[in-house]
Biopython code that builds the backbone (N, CA, C, O; Angstrom):
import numpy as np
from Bio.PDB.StructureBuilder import StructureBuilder

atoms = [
    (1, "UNK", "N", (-38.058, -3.173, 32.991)),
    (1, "UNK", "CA", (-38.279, -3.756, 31.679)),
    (1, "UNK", "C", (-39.057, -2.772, 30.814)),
    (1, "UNK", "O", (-40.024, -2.187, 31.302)),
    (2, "UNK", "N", (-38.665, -2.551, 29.493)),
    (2, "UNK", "CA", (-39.912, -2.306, 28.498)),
    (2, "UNK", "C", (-40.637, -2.792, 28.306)),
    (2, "UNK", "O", (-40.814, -4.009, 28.239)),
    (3, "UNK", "N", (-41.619, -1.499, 28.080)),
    (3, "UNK", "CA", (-42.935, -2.168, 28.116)),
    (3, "UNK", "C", (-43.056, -2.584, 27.048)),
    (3, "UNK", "O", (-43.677, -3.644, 26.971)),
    (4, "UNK", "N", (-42.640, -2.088, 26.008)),
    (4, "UNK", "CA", (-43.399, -2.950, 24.340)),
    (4, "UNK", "C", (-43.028, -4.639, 25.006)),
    (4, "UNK", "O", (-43.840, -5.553, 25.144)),
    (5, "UNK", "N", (-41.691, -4.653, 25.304)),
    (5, "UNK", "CA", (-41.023, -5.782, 25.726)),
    (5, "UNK", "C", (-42.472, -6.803, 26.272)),
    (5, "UNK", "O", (-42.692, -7.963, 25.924)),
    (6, "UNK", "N", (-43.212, -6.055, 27.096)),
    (6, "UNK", "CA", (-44.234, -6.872, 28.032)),
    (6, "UNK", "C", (-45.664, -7.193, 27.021)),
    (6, "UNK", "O", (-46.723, -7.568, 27.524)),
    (7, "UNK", "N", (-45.542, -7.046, 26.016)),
    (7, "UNK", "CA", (-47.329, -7.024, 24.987)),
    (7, "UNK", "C", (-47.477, -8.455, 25.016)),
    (7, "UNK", "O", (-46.597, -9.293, 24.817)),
    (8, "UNK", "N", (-48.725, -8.642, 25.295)),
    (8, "UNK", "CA", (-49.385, -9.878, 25.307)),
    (8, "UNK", "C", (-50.023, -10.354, 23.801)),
    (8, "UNK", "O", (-50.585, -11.434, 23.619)),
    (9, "UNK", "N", (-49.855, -9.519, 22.972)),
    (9, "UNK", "CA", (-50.692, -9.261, 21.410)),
    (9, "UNK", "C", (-49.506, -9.305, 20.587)),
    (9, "UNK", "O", (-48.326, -9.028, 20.802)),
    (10, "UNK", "N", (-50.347, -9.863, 19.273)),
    (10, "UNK", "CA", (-48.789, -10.308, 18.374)),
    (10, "UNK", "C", (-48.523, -8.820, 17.628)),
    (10, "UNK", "O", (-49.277, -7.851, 17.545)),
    (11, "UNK", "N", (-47.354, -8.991, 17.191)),
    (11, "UNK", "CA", (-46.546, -7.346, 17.081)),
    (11, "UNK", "C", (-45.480, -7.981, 15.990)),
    (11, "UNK", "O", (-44.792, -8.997, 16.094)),
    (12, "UNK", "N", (-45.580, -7.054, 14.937)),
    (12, "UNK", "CA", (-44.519, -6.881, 13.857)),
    (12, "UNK", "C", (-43.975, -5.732, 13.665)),
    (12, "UNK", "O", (-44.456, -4.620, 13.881)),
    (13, "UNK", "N", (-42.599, -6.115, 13.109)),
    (13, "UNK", "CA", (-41.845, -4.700, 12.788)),
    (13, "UNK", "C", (-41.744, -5.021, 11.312)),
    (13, "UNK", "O", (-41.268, -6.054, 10.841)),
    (14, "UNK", "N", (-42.388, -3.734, 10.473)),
    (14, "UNK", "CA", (-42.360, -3.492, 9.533)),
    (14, "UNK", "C", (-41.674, -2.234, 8.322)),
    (14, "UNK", "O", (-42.306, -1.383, 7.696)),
    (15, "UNK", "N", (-40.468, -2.466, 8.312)),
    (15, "UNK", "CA", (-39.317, -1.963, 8.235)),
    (15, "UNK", "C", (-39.105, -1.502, 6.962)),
    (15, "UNK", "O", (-39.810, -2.219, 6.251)),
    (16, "UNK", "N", (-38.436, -0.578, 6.166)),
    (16, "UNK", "CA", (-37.393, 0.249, 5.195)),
    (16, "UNK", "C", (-35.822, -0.451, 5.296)),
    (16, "UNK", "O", (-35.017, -0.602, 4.377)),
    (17, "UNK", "N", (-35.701, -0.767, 6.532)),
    (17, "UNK", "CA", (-34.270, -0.719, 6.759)),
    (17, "UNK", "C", (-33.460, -2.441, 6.858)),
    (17, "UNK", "O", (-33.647, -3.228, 7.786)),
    (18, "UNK", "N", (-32.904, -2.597, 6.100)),
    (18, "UNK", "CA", (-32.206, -3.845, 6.027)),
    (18, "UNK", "C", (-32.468, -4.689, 7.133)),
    (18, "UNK", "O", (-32.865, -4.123, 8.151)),
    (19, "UNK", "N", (-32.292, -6.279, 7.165)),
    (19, "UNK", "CA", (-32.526, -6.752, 8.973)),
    (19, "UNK", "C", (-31.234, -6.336, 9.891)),
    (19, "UNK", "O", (-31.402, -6.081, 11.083)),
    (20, "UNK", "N", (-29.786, -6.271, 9.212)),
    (20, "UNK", "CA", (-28.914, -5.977, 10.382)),
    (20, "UNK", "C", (-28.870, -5.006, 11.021)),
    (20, "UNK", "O", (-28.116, -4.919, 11.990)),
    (21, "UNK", "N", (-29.872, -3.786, 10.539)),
    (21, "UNK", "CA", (-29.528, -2.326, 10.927)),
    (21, "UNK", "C", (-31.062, -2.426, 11.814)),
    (21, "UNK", "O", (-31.094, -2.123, 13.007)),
    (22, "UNK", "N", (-32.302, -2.885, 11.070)),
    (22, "UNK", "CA", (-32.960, -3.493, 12.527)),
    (22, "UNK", "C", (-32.860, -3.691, 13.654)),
    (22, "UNK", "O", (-33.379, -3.100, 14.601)),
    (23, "UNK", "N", (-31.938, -4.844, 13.616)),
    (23, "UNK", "CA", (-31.230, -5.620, 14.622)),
    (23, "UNK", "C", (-30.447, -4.638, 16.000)),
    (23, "UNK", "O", (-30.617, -4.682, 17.218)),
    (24, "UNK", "N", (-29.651, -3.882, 15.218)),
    (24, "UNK", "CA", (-28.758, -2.608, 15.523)),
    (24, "UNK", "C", (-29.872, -1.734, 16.358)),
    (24, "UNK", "O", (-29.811, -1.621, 17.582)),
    (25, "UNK", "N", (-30.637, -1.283, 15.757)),
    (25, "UNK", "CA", (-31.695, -0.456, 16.132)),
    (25, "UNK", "C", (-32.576, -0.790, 17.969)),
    (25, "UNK", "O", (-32.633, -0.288, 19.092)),
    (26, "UNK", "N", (-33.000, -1.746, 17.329)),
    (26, "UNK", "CA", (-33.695, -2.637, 18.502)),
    (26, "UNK", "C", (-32.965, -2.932, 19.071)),
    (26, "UNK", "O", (-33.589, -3.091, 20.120)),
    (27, "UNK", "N", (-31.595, -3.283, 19.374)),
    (27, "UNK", "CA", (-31.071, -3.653, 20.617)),
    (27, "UNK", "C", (-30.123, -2.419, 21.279)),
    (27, "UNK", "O", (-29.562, -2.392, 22.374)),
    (28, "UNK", "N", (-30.154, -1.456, 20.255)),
    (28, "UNK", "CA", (-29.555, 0.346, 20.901)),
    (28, "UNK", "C", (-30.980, 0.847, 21.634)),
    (28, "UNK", "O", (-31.100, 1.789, 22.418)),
    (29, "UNK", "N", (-32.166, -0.185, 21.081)),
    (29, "UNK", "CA", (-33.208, 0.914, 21.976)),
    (29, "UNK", "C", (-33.813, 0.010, 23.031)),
    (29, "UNK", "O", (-34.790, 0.444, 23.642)),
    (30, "UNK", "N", (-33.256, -1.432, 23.370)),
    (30, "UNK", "CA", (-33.101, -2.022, 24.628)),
    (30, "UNK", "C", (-34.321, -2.527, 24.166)),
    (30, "UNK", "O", (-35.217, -2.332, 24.988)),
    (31, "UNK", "N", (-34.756, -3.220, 22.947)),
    (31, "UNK", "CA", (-36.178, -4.002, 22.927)),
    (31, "UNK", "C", (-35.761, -5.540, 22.432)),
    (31, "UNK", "O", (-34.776, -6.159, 22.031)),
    (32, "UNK", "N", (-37.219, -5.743, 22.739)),
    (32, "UNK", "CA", (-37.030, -7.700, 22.416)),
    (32, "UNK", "C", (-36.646, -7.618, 20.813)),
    (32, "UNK", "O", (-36.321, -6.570, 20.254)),
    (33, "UNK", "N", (-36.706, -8.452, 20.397)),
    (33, "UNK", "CA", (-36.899, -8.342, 18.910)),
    (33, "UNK", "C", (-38.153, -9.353, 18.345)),
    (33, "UNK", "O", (-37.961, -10.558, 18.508)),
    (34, "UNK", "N", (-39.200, -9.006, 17.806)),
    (34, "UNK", "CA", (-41.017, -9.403, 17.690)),
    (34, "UNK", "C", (-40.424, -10.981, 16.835)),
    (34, "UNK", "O", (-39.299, -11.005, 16.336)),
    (35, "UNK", "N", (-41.113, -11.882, 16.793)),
    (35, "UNK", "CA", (-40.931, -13.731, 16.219)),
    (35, "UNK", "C", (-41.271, -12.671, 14.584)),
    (35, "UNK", "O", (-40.546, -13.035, 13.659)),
    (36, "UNK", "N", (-41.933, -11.872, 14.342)),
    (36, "UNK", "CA", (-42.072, -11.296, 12.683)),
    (36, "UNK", "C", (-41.273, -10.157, 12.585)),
    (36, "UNK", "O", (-41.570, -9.184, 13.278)),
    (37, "UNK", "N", (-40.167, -10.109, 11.731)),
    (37, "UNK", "CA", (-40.472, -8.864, 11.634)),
    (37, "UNK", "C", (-40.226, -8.649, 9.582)),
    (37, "UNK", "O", (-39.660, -9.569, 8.991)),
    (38, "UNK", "N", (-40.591, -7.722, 8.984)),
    (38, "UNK", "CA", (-40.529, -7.628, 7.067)),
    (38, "UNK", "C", (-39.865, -6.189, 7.326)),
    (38, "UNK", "O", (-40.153, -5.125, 7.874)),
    (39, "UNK", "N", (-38.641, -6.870, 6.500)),
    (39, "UNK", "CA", (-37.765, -5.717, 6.439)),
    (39, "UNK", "C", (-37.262, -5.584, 4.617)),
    (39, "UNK", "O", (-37.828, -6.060, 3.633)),
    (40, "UNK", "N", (-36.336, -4.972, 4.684)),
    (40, "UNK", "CA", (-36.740, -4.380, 2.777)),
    (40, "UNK", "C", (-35.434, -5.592, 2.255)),
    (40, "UNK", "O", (-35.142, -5.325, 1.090)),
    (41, "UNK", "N", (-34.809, -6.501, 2.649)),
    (41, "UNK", "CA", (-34.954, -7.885, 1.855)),
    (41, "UNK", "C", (-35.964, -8.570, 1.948)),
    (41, "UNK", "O", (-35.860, -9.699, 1.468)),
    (42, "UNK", "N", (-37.277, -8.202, 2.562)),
    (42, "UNK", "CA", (-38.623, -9.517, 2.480)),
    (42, "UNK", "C", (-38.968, -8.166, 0.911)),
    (42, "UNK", "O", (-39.327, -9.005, 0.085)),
    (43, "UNK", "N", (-39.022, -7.334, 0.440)),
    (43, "UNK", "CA", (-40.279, -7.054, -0.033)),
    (43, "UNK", "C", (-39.312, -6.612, -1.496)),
    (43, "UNK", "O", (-38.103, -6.506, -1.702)),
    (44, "UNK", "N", (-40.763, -6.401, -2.490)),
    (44, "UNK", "CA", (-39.972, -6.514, -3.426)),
    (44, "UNK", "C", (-40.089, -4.083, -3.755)),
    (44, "UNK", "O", (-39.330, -3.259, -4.266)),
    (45, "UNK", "N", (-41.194, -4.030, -3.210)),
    (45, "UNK", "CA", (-41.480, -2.571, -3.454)),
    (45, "UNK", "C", (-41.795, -2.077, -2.003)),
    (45, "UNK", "O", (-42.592, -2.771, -1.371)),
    (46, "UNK", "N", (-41.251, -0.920, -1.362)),
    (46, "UNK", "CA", (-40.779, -0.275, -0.756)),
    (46, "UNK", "C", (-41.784, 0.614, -0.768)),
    (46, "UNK", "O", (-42.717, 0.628, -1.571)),
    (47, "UNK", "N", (-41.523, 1.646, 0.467)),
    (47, "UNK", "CA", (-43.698, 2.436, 1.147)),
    (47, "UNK", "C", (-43.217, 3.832, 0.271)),
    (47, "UNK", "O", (-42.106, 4.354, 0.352)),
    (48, "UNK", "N", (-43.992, 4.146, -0.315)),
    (48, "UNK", "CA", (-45.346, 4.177, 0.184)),
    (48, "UNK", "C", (-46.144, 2.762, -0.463)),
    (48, "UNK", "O", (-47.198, 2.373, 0.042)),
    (49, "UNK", "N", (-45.566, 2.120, -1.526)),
    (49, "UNK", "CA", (-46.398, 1.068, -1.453)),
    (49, "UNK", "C", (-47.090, -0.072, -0.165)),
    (49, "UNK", "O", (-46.210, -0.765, 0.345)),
    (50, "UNK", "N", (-47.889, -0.211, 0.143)),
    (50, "UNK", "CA", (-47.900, -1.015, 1.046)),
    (50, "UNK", "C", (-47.856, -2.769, 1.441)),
    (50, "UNK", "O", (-48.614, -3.375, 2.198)),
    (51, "UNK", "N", (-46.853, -3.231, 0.748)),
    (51, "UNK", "CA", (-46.402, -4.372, 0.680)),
    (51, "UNK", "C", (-45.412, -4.965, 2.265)),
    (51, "UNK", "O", (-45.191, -6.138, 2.567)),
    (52, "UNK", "N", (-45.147, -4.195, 2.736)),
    (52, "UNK", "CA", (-44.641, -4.466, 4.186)),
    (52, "UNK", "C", (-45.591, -4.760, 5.306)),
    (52, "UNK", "O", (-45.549, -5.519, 6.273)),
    (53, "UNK", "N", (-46.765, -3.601, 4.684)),
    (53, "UNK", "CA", (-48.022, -4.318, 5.787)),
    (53, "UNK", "C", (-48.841, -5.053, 5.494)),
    (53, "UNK", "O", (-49.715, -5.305, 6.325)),
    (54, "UNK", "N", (-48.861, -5.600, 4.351)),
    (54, "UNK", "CA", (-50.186, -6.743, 3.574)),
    (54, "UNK", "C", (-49.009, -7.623, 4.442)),
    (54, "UNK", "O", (-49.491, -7.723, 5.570)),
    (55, "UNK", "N", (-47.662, -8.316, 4.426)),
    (55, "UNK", "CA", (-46.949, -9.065, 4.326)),
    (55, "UNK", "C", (-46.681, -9.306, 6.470)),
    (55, "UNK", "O", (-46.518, -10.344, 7.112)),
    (56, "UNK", "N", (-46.759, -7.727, 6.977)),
    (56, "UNK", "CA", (-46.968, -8.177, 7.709)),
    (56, "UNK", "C", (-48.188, -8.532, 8.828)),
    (56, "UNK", "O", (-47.925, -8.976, 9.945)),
    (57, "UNK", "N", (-49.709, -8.238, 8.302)),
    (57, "UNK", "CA", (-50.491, -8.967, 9.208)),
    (57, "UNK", "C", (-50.748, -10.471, 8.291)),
    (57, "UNK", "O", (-51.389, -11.416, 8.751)),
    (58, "UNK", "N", (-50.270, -10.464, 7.262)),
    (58, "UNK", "CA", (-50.718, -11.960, 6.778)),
    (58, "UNK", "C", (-49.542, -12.892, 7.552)),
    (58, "UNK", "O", (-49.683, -14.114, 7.520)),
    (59, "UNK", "N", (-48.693, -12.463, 8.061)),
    (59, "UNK", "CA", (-47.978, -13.301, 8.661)),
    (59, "UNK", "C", (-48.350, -13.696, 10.186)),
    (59, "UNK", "O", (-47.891, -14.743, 10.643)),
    (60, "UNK", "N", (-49.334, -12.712, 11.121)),
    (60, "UNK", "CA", (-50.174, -12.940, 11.536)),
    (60, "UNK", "C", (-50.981, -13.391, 11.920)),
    (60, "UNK", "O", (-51.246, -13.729, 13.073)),
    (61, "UNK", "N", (-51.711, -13.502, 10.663)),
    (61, "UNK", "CA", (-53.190, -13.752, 10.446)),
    (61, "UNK", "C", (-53.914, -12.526, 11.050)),
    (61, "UNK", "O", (-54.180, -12.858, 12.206)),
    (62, "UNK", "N", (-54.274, -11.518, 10.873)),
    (62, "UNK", "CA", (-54.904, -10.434, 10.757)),
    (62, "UNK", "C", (-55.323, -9.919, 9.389)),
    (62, "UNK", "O", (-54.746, -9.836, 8.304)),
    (63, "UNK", "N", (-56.754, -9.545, 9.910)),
    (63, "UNK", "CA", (-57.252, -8.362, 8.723)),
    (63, "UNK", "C", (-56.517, -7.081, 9.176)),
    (63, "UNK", "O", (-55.949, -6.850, 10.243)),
    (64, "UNK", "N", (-56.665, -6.368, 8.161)),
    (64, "UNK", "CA", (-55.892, -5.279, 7.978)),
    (64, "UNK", "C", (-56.463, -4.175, 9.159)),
    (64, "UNK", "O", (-55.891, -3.507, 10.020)),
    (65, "UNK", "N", (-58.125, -4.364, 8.677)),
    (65, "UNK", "CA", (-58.186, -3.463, 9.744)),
    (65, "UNK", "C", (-58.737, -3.953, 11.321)),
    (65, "UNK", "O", (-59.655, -3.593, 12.059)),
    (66, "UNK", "N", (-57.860, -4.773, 11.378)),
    (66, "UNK", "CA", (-57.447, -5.142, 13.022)),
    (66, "UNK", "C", (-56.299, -4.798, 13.544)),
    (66, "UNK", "O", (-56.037, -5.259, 14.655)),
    (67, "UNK", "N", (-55.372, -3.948, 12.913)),
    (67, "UNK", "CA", (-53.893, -4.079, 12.637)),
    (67, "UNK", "C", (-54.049, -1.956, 12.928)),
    (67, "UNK", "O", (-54.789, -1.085, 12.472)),
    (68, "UNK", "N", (-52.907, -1.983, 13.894)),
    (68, "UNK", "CA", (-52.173, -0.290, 14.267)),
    (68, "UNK", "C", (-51.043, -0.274, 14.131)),
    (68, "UNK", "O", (-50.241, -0.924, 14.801)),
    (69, "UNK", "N", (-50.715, 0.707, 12.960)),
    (69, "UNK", "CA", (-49.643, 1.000, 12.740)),
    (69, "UNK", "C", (-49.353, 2.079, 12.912)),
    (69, "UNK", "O", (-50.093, 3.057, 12.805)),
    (70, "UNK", "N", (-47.705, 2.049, 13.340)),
    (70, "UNK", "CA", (-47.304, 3.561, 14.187)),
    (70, "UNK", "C", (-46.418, 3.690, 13.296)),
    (70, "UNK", "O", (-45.522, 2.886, 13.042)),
    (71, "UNK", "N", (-46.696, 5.022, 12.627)),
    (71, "UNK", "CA", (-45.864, 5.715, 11.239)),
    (71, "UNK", "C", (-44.919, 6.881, 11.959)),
    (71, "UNK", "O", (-45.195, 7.628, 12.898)),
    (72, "UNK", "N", (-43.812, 6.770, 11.244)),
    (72, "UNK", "CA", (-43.458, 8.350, 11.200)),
    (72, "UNK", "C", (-42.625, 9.280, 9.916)),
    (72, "UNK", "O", (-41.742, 10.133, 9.832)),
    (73, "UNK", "N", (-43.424, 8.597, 9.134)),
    (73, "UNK", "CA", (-43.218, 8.976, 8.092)),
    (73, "UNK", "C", (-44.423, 9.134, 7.347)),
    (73, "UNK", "O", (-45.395, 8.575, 7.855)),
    (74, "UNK", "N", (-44.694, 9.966, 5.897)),
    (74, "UNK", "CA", (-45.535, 9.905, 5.369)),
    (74, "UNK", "C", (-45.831, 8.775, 4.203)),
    (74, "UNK", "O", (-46.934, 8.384, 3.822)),
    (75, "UNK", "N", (-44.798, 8.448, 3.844)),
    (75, "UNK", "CA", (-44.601, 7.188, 3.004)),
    (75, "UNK", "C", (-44.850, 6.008, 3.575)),
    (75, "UNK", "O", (-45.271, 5.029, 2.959)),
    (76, "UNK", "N", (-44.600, 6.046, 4.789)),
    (76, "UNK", "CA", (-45.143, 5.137, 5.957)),
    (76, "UNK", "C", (-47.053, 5.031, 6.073)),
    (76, "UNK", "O", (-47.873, 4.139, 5.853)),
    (77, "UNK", "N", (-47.109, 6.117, 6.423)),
    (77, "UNK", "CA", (-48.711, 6.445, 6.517)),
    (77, "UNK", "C", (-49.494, 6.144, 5.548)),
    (77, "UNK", "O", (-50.528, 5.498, 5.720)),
    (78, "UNK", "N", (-49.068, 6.605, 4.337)),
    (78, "UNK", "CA", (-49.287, 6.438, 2.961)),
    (78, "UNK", "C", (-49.464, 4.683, 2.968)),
    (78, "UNK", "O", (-50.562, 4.126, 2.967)),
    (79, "UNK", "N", (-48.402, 4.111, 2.973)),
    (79, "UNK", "CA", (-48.236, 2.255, 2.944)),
    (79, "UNK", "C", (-49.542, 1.892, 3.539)),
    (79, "UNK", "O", (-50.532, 1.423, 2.978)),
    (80, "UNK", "N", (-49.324, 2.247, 4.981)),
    (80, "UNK", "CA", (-50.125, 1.985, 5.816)),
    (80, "UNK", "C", (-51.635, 1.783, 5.854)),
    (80, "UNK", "O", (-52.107, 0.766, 6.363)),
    (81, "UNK", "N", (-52.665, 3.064, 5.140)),
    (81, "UNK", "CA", (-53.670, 3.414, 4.567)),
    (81, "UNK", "C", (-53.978, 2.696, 3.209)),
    (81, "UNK", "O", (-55.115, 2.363, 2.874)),
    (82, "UNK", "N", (-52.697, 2.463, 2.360)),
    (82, "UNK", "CA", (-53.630, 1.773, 1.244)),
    (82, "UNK", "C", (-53.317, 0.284, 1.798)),
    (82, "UNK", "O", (-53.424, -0.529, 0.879)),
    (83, "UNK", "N", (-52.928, -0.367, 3.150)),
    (83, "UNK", "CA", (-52.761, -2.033, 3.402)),
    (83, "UNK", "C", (-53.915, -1.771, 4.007)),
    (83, "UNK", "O", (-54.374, -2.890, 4.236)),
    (84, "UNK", "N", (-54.842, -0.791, 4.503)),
    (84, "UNK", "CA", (-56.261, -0.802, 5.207)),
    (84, "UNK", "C", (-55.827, -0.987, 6.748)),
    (84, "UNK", "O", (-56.473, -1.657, 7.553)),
    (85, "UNK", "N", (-54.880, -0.435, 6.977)),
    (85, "UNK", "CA", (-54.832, -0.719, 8.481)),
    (85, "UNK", "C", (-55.038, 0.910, 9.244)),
    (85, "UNK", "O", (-54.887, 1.940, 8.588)),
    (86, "UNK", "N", (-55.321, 0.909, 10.388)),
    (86, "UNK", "CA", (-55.088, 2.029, 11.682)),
    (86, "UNK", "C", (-54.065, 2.426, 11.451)),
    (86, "UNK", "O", (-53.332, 1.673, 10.808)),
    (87, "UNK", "N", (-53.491, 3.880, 11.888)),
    (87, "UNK", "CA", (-52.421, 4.552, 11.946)),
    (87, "UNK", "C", (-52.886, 5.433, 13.096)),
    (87, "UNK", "O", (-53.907, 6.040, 13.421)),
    (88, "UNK", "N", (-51.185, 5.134, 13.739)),
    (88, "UNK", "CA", (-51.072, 6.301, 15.030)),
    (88, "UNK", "C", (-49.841, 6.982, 14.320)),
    (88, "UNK", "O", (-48.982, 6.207, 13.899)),
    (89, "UNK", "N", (-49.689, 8.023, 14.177)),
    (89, "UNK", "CA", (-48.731, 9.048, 13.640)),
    (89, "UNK", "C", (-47.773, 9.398, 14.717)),
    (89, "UNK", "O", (-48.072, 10.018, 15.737)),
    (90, "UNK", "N", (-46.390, 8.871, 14.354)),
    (90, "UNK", "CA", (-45.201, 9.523, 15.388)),
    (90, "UNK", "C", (-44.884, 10.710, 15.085)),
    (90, "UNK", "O", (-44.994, 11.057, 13.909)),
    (91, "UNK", "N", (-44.498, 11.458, 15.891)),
    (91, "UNK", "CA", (-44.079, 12.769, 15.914)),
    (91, "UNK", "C", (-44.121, 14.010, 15.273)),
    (91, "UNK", "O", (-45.064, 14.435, 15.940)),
    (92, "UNK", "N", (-43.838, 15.021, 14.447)),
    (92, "UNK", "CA", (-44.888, 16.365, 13.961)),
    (92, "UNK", "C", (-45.781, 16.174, 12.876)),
    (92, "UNK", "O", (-46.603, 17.026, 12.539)),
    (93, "UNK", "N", (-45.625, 14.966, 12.266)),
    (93, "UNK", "CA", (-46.643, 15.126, 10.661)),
    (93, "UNK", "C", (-47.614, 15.098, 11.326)),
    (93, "UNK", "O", (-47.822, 14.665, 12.460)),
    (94, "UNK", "N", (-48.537, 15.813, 10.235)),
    (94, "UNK", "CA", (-49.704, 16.332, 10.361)),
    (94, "UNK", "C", (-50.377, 15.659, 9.166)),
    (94, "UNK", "O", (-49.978, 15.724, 8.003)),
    (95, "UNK", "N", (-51.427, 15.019, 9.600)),
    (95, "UNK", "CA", (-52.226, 14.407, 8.000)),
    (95, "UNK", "C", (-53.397, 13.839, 8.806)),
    (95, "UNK", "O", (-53.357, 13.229, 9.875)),
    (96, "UNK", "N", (-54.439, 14.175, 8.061)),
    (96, "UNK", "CA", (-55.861, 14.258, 8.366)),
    (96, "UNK", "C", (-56.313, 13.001, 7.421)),
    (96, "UNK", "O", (-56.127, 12.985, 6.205)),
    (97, "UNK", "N", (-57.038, 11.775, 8.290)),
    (97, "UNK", "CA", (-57.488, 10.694, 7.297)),
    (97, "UNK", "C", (-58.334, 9.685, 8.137)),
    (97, "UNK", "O", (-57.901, 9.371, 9.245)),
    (98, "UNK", "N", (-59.604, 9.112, 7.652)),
    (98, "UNK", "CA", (-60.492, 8.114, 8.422)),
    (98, "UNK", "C", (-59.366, 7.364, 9.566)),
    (98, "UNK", "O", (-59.463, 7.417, 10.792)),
    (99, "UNK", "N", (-58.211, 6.611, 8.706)),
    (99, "UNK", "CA", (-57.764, 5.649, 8.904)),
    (99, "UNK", "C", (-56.756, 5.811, 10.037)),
    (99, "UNK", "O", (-56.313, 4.919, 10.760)),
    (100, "UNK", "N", (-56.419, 7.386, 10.061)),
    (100, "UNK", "CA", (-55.549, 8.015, 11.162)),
    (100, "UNK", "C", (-56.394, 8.516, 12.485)),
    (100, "UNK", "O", (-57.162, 9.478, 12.522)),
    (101, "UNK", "N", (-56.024, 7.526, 13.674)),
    (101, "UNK", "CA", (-56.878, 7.461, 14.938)),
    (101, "UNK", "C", (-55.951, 8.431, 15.908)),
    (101, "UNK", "O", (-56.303, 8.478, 17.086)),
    (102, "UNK", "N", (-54.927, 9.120, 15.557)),
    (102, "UNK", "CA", (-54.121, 9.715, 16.824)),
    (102, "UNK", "C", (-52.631, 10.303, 16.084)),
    (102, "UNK", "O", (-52.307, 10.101, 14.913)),
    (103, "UNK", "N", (-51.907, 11.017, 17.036)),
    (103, "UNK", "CA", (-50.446, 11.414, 16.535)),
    (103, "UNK", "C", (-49.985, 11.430, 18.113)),
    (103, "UNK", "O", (-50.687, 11.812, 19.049)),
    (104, "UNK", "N", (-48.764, 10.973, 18.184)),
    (104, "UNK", "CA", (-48.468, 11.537, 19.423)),
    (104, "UNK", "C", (-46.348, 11.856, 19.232)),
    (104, "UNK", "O", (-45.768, 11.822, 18.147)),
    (105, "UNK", "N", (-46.027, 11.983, 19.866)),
    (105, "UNK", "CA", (-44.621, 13.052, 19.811)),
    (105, "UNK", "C", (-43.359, 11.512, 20.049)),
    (105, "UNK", "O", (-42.357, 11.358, 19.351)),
    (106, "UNK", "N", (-43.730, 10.707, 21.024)),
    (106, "UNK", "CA", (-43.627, 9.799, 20.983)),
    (106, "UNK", "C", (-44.097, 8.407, 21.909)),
    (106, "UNK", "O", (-45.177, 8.553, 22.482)),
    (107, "UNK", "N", (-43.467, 7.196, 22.099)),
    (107, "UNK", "CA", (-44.560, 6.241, 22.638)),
    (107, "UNK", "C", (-44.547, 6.370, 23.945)),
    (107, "UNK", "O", (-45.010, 5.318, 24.385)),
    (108, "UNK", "N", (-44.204, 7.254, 25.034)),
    (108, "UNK", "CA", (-44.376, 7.227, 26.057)),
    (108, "UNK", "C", (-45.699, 7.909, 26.705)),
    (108, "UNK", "O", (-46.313, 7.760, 27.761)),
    (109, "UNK", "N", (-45.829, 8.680, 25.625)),
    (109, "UNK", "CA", (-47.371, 8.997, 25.879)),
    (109, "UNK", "C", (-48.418, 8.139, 25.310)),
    (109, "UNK", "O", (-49.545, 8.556, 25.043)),
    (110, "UNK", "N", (-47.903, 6.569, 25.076)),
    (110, "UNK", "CA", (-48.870, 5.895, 25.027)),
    (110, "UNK", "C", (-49.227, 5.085, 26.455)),
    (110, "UNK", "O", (-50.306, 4.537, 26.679)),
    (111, "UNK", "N", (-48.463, 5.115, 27.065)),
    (111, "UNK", "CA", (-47.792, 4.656, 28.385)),
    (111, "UNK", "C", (-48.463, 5.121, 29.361)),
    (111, "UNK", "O", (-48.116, 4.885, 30.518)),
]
sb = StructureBuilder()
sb.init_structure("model")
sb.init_model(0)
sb.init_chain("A")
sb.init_seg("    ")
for serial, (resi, resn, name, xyz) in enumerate(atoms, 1):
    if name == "N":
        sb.init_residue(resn, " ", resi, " ")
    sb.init_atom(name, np.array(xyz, "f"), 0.0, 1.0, " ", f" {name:<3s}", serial, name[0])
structure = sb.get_structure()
């Protein structure tokens, strides 16, 4: 089994990408699919604004900065930082910021 599959902690996917291509996504990469997820028919402005992550720990119930988000993008990171949440940085970006706790290449070295 995957492990994201196994998290005991509530988990959103907070998305760019339509829900069917989501959908597509997550089940080509053999994962559950999270009870939340805000994809770009929930929102009305798109990251770097950060309206995907206000939208998704209020769905939650989380403060922002109780909330890790794993970017791999900078528009992502960007979102991410002005919703006040944690960022773990996927793969080569490089960006230096309070709010950025880590980068790693990908999630198996979270593992």
């Amino acid at each position: 089994m995957n492990h994201i599959t196994e998290l005991k902690i509530p988990w959103v996917i907070a998305t760019s990408s339509y829900l069917e291509m989501a959908k597509a996504r997550m089940s080509a990469a053999d994962l559950l699919f999270p009870e939340v997820i805000i994809t770009a028919e929930d929102i009305v402005n798109g990251k770097p604004d950060p309206e995907h992550f206000i939208k998704a720990y209020q769905a939650i119930n989380l403060l922002p900065e109780d909330c890790l988000i794993f970017e791999d993008s900078m528009h992502g990171v960007n979102a991410a930082i002005s919703a006040g949440c944690h960022v773990i940085i996927m793969g080569d970006l490089s960006f230096s910021h309070p709010k950025v706790i880590g980068n790693v290449s990908n999630f198996n070295q979270l593992l």
